[in-house]
NULO-113345 format. One record per residue: y, x negated, z negated of N, C-alpha, C, CB in turn; residue in three letters; residue number from 1. Coordinates in steps of 0.02 Angstrom, whole numbers, plus 50000, padded with zeros to 5 digits. Last residue first. Glycine has a CB too. Layout:
<rs>
((Y, X, Z), (Y, X, Z), (Y, X, Z), (Y, X, Z), "Ala", NUM);
...
</rs>
This chain:
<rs>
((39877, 50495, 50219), (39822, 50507, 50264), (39833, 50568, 50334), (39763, 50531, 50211), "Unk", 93);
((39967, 50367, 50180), (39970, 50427, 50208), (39916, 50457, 50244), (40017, 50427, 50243), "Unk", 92);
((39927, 50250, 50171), (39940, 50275, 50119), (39970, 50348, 50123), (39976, 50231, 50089), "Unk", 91);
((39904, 50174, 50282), (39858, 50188, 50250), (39849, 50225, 50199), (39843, 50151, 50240), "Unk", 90);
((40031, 50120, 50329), (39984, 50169, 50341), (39956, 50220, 50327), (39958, 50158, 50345), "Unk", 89);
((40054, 50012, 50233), (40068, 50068, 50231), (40054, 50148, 50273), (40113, 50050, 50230), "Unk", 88);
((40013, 49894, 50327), (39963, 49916, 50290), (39987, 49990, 50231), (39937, 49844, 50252), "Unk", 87);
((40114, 49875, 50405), (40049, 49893, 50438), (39992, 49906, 50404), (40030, 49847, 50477), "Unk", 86);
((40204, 49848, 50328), (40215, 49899, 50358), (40129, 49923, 50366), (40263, 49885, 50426), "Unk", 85);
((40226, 49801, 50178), (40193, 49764, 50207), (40179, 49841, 50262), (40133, 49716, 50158), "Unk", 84);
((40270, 49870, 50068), (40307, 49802, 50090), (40280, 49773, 50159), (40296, 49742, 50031), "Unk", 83);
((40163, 49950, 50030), (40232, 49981, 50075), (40277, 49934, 50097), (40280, 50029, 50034), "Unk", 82);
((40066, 49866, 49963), (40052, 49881, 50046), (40125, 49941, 50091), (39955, 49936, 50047), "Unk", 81);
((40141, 49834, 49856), (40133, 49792, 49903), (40094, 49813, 49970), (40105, 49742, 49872), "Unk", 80);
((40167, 49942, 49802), (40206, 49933, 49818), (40210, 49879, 49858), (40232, 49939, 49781), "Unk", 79);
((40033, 49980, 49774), (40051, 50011, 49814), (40113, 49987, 49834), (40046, 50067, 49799), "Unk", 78);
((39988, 49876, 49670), (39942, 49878, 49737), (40005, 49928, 49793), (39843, 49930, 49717), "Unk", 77);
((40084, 49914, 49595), (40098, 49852, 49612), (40042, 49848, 49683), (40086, 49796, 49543), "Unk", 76);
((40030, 50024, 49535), (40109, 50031, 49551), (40089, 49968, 49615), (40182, 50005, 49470), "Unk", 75);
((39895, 50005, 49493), (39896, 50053, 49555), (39962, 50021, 49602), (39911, 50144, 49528), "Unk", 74);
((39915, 49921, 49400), (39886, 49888, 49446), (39901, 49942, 49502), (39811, 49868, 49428), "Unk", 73);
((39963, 50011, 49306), (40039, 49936, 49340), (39981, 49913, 49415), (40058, 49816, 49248), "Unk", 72);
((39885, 50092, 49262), (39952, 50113, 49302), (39969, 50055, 49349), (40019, 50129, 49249), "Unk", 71);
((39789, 50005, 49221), (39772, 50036, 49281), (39841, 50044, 49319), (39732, 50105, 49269), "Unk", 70);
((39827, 49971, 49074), (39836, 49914, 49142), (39810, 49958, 49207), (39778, 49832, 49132), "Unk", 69);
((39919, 50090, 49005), (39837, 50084, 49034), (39870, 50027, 49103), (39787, 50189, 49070), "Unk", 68);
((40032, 50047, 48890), (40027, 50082, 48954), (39952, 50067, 48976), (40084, 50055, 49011), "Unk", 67);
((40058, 49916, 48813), (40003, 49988, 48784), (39990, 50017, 48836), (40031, 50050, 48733), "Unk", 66);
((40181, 49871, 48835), (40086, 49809, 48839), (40061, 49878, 48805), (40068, 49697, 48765), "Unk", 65);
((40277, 49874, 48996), (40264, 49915, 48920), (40185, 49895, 48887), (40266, 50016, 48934), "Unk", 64);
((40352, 49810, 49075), (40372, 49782, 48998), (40327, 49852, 48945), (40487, 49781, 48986), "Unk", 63);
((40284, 49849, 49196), (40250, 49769, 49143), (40292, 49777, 49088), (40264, 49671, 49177), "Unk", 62);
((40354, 49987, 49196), (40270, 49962, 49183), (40250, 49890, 49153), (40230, 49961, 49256), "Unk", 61);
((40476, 49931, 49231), (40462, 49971, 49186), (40410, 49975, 49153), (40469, 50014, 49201), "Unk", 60);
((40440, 49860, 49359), (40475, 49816, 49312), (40463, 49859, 49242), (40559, 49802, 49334), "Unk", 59);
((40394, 49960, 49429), (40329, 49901, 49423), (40366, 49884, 49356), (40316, 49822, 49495), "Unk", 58);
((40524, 50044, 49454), (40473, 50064, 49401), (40418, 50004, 49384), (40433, 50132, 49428), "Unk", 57);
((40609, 49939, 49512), (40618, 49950, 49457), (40550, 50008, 49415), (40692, 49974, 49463), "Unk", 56);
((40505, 49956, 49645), (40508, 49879, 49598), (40547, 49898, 49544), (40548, 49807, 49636), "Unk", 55);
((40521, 50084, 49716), (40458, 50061, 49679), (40479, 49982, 49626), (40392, 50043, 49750), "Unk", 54);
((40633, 50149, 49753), (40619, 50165, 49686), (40551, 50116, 49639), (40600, 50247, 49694), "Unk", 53);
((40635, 50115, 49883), (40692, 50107, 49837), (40681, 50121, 49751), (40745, 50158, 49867), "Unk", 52);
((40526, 50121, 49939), (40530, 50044, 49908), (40589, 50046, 49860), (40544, 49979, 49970), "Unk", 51);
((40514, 50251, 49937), (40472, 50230, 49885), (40497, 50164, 49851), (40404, 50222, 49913), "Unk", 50);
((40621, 50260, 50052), (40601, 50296, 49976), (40577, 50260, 49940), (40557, 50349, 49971), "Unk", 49);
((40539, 50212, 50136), (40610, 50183, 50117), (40637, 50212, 50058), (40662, 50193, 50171), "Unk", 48);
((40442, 50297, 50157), (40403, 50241, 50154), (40502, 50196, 50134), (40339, 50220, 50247), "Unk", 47);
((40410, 50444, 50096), (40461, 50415, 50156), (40442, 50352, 50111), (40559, 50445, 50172), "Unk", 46);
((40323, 50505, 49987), (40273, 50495, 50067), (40346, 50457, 50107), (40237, 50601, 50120), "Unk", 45);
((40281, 50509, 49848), (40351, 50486, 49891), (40306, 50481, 49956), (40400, 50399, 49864), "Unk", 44);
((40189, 50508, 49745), (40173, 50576, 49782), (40251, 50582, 49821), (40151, 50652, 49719), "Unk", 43);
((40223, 50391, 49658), (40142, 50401, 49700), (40147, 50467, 49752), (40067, 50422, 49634), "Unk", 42);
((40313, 50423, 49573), (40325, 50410, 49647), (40272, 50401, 49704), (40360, 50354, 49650), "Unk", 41);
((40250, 50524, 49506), (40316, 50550, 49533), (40307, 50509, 49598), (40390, 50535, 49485), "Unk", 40);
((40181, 50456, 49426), (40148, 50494, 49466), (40198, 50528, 49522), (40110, 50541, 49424), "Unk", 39);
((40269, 50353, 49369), (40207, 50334, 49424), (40192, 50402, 49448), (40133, 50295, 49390), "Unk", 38);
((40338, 50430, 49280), (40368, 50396, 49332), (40313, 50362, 49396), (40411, 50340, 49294), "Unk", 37);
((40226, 50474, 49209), (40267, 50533, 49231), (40295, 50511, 49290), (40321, 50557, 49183), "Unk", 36);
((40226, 50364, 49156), (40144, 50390, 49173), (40207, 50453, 49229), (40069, 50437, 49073), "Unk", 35);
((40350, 50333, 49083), (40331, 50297, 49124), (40251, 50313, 49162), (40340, 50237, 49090), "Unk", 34);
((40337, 50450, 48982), (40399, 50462, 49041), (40360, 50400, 49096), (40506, 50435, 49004), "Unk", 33);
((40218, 50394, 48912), (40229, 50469, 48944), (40273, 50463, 49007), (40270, 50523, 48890), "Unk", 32);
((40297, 50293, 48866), (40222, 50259, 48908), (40229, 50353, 48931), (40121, 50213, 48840), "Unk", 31);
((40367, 50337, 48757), (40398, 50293, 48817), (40346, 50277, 48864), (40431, 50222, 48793), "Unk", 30);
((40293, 50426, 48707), (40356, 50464, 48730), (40355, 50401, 48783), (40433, 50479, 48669), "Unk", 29);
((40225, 50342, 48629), (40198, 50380, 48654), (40257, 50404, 48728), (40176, 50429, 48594), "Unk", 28);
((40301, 50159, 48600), (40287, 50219, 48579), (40262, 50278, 48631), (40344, 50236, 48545), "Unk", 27);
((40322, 50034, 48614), (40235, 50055, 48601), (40233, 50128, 48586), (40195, 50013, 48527), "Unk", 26);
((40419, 49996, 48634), (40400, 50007, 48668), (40335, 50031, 48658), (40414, 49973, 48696), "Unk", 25);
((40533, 50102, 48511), (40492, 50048, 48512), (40443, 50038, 48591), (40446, 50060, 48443), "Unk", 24);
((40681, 50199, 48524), (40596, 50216, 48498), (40574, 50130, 48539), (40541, 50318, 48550), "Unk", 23);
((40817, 50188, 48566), (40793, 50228, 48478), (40719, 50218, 48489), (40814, 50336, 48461), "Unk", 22);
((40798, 50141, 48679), (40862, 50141, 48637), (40850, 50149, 48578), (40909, 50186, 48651), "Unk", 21);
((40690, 50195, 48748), (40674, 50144, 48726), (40753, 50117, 48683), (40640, 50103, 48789), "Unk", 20);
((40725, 50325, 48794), (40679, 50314, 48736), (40682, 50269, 48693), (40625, 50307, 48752), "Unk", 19);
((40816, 50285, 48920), (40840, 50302, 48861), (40802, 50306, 48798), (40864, 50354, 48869), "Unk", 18);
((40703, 50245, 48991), (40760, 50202, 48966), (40796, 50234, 48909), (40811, 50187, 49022), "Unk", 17);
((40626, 50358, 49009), (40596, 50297, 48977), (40654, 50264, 48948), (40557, 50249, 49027), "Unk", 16);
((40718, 50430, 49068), (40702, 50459, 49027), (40658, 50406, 48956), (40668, 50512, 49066), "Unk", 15);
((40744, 50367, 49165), (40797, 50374, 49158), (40779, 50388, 49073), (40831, 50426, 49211), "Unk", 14);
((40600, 50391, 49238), (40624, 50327, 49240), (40693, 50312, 49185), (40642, 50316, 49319), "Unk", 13);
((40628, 50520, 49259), (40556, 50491, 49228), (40568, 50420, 49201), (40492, 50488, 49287), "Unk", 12);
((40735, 50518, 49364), (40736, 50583, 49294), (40696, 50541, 49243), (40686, 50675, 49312), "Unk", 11);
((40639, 50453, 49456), (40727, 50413, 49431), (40696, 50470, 49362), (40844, 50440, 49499), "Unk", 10);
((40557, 50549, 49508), (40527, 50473, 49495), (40605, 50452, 49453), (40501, 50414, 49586), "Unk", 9);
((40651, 50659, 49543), (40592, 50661, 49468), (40580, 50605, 49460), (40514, 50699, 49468), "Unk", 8);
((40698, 50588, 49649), (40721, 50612, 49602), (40695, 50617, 49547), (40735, 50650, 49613), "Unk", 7);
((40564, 50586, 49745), (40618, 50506, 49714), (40673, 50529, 49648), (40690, 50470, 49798), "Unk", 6);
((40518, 50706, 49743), (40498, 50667, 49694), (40528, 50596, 49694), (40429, 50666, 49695), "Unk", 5);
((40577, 50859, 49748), (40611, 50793, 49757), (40561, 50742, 49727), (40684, 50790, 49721), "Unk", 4);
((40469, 50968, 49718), (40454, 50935, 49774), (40512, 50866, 49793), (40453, 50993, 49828), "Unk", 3);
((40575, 51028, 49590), (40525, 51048, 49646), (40527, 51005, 49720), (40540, 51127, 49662), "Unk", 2);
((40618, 50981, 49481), (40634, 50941, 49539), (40585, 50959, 49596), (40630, 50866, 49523), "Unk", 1);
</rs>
């Protein structure tokens, strides 16, 4: 997905969901695709982008209790300063 990353962020996202059909949430594979899905959309610079993709991944992240509480804190810090214009900014240097 060279350089689509709302795309790769979904692919990543798509990839968790289906895991979680046959594999447990505690499993490796499903916290992978969802590490995969954060980094994907962390690197969305269109600010209508991101929001489109950001609250179903946060939602992906709290249902997984093994994932490193860092991820969900980054997701959720960032998805609340893209909600919030004037502090999206900030997130583009």
């Amino acid at each position: 997905m060279a350089g689509d990353f709302v795309s790769a962020a979904r692919l990543w996202m798509d990839a968790g969901r289906a895991r979680l059909q046959w594999q447990g949430l505690d499993a490796a594979e499903v916290c992978d695709a969802a590490t995969g899905a954060l980094y994907c959309w962390t690197q969305v610079r269109d600010r209508a982008e991101a929001l489109a993709v950001g609250p179903e991944l946060v939602g992906q992240l709290m249902a997984l209790p093994l994932l490193d509480p860092d991820h969900l804190r980054l997701a959720e810090l960032r998805l609340e300063a893209l909600r919030t214009p004037d502090r999206s900014r900030s997130l583009h240097p």
